[in-house]
N, C-alpha and C positions, 0 to 999 in steps of 0.2 A: 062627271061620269068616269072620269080616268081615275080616279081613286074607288069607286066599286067597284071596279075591274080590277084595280090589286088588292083589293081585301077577296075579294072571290077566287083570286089565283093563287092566296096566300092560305085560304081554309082549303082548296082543293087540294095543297100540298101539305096542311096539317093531317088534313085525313088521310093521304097516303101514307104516309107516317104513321100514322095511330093505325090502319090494319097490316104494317110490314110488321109493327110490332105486336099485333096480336094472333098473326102467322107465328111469330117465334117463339112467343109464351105457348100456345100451342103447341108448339114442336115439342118444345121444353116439358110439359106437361106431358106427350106421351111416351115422352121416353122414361121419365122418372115414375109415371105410373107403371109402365113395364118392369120396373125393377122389382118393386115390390110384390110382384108375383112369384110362384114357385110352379114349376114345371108346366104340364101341359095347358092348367089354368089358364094361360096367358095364351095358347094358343085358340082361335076361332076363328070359325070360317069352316065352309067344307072341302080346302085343301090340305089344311090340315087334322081337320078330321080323319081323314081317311089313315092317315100315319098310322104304323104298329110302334107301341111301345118295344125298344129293344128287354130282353131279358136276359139275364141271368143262367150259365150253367148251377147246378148242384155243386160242382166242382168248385169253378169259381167265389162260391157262395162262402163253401168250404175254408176254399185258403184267405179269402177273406177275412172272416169271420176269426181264425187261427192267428190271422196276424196282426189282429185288434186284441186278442187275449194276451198274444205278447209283448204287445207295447203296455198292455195293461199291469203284464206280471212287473215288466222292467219299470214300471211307473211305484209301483208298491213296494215293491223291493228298496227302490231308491227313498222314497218316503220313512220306512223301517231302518234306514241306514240314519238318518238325521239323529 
């Protein structure tokens, strides 16, 4: 009798075992699913639902935009130098 009682103590401690680790694979999986999302995608739920997307001035938009044409120009420029 005293030896099913440690094979019974012994599978009750394998199975803790086997769900801490699939607690963790778990974890692990929603974190690495999260990653490969882009933006609000990734958000769900109706707390964040309710969120406004921030936006953009014109302005902002502007010099943006101007200083992506110049890293552009300096990019070409330097290309035409080779």
């Amino acid at each position: 009798m005293s030896n099913l009682t440690k094979v019974v103590q012994q599978l009750k401690e394998e199975r803790d075992q086997a769900q801490r680790k699939i607690e963790q694979l778990d974890e692990a999986l929603k974190v690495l699913t999260g990653l490969g999302v882009r933006g609000t995608a990734r958000r769900r739920g109706p707390a964040q639902a309710s969120e406004k997307r921030r936006t953009m001035s014109a302005a902002a938009r502007k010099r943006i935009a101007a200083g992506q044409r110049a890293r552009w120009a300096k990019w070409k420029a330097a290309q035409r130098g080779k």
